[in-house]
C-alpha beads as a LAMMPS data file, in Angstrom:
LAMMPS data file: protein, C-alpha beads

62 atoms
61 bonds

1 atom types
1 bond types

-500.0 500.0 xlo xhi
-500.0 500.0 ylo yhi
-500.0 500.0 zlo zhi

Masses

1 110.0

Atoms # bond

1 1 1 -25.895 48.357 -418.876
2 1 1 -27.288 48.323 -415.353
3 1 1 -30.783 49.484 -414.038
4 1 1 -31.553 52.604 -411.770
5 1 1 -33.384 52.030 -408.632
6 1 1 -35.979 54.171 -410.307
7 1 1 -36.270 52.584 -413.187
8 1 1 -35.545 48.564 -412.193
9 1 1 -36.270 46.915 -415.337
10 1 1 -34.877 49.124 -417.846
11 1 1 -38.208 50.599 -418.985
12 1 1 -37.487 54.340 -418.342
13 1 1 -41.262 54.515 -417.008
14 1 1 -41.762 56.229 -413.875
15 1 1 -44.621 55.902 -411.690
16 1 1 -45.141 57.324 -408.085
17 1 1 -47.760 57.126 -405.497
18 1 1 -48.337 59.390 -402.751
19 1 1 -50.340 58.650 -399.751
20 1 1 -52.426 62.006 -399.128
21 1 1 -51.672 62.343 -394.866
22 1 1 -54.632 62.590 -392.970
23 1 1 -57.136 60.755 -395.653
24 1 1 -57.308 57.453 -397.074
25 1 1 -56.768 58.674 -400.737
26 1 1 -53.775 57.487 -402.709
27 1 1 -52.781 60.607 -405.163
28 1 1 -50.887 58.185 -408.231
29 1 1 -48.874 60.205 -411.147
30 1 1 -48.172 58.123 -414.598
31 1 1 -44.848 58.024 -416.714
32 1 1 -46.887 60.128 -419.027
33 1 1 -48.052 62.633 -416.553
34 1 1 -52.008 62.037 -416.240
35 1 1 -53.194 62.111 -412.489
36 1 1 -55.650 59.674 -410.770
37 1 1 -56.776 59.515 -407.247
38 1 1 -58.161 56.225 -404.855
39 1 1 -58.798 54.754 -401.785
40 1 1 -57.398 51.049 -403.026
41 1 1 -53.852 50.342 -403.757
42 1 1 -55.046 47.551 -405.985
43 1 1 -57.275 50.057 -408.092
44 1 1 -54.361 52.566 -408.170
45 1 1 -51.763 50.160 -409.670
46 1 1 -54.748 48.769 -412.255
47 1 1 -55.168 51.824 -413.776
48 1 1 -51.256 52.579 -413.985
49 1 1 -50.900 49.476 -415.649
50 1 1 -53.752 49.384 -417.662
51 1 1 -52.853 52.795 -419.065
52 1 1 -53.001 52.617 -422.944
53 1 1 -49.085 51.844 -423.809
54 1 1 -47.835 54.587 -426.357
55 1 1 -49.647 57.449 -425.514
56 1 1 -48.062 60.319 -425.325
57 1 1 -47.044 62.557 -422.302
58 1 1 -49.559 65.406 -421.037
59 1 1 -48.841 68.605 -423.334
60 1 1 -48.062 66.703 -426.574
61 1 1 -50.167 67.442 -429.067
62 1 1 -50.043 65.754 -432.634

Bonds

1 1 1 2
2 1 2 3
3 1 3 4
4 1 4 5
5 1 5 6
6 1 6 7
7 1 7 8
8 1 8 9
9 1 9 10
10 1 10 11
11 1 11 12
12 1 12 13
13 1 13 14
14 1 14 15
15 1 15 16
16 1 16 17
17 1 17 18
18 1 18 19
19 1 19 20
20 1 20 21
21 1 21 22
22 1 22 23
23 1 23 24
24 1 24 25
25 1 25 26
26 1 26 27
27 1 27 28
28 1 28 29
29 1 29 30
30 1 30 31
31 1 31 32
32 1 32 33
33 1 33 34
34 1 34 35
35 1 35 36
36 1 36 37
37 1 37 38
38 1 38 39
39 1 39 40
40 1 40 41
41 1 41 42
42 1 42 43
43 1 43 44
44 1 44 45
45 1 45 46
46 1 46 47
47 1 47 48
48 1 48 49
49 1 49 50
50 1 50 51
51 1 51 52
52 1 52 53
53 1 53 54
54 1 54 55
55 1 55 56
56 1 56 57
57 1 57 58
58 1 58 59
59 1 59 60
60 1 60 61
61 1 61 62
């Protein structure tokens, strides 16, 4: 079984950063959905890989 580009190491976990033109904000969008904002690249990718593991996508309620 081979990797997408997307998804390199098999994980299925998605997550994209946008740089917001004309500002210094980074606009950063989690596997699970849940939306965070920053000036540093190095806080951006913390708190995507500090999110808890397991949680569930945005909309799931149990």
């Amino acid at each position: 079984m081979s990797a997408s580009p997307a998804a390199p190491f098999g994980t299925g976990e998605i997550y994209r950063v946008d740089w917001l033109p004309g500002t210094d904000v980074l606009h950063g969008t989690c596997h699970c959905g849940r939306e965070h904002t920053a000036q540093d690249p190095i806080e951006m990718w913390e708190w995507m890989l500090a999110h808890p593991q397991g949680h569930e996508p945005q909309g799931n309620s149990s």
